[in-house]
Structures are given as structure tokens and as C-alpha cells.
C-alpha positions in Angstrom: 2.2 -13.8 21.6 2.4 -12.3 18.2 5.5 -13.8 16.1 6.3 -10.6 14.2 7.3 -12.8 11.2 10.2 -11.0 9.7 9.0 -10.8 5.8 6.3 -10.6 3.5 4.7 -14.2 2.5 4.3 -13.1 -0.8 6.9 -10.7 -2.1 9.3 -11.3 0.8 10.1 -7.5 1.2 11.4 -7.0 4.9 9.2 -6.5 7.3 11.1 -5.7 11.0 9.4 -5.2 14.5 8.7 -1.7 13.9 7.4 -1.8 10.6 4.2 0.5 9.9 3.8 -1.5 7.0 3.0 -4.6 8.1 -0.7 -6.5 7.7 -1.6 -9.5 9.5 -4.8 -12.1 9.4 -6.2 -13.7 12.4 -3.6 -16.2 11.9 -0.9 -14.1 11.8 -0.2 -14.5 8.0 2.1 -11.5 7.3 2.2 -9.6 4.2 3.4 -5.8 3.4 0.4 -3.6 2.7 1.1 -3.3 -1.0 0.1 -6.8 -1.2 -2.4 -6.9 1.4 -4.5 -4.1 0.3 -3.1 -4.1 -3.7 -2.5 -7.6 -4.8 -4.5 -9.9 -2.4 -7.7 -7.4 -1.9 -7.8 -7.4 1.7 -8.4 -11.5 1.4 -5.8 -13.4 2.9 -4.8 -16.3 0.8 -4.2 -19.0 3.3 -7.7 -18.1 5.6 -10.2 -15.7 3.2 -10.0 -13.8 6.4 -9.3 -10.1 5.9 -6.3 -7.8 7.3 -5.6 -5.5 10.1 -2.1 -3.5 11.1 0.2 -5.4 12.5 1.0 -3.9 16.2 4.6 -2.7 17.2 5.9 -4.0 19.7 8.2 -1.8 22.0 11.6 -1.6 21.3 12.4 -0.5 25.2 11.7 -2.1 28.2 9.0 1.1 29.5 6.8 -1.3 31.7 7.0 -5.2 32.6 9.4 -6.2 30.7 6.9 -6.1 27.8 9.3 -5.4 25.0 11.4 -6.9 22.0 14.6 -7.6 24.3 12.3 -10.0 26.0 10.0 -11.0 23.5 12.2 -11.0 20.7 10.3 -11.1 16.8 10.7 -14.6 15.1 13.5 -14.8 12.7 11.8 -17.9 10.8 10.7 -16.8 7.2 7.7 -18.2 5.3 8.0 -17.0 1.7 5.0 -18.7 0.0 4.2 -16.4 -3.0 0.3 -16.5 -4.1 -0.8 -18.2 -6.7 -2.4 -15.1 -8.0 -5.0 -17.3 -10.8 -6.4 -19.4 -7.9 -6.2 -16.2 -5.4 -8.6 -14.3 -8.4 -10.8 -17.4 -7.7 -11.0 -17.4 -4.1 -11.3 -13.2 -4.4 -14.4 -13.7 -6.6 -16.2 -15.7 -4.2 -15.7 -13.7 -1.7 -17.4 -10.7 -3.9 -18.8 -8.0 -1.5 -18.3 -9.8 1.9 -16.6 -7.8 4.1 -13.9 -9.3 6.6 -16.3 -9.5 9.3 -19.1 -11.5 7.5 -16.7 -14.2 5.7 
């Protein structure tokens, strides 16, 4: 089950449940699409994998009891700000490789 981290890794700008905003990496590192897609490239920083939407998860119990009263999002914050000179490096190597081939 997803964590829904609460805030960007790298800038720490809030990112809640419902957040359209969010970007996530197969490893659910979480970072606001301004730094996804403007800072990091579409290359995570922890993985070299690339980013997708984070999904919402319900706010109201419609079916199951598949929502965020019983799933709540993590409250646990990992603010780990790139080092942007080694994150040019990594960037760079990854030239031209799209998500799906790295």
C-alpha cells in the first residue's frame, strides 16, 4: 500500500493525499512536479528510475472500506534535498534513456 509520503524530498513543499501534484518512482520516492519534471529531469535521484502521478486515494469510504479513514497517508517526512552537482552527473548518464529502458 502506497505511503502517500506527506512532502516533497527535495524542496519539502506539502504534498497531502489529494494532491494533483504529486510524482512518485517505483519506490515511492515523492517529489512535487516542479522538481520532478523541472529540477530532477524525470530521473529520480535515489533509483534513476523515472516518475509517474501519484494516485489519490479516496477521501470517502465509497466501496470496501478502501479510503484514507482506513488507510490513512504516512505522516513520516523524508526531506533529503538533491545534491543537484552529483544529480547533473547521474542525469548525464542517463542521456536519452527513457524511464522504461534504464
Amino acid at each position: 500500500m502506497l505511503q502517500l509520503r506527506p512532502t516533497c524530498e527535495n524542496c519539502n513543499v506539502a504534498l497531502p493525499p489529494y494532491s494533483t501534484q504529486a510524482r512518485i518512482c517505483s519506490y515511492e520516492c515523492t517529489f512535487c512536479s516542479n522538481c520532478a519534471e523541472g529540477v530532477l529531469s524525470n530521473v529520480c535521484p535515489n533509483c534513476g528510475g523515472g516518475f509517474v502521478p501519484r494516485p489519490i486515494r479516496p477521501a470517502r469510504n465509497w466501496k470496501g472500506n478502501n479510503y484514507l479513514g482506513s488507510d490513512p497517508a504516512t505522516t513520516s517526512v523524508k526531506h533529503r534535498p538533491v545534491d543537484l552537482s552529483l544529480h547533473e552527473q547521474l542525469v548525464k548518464q542517463l542521456a536519452g534513456l527513457a524511464p522504461e529502458a534504464r
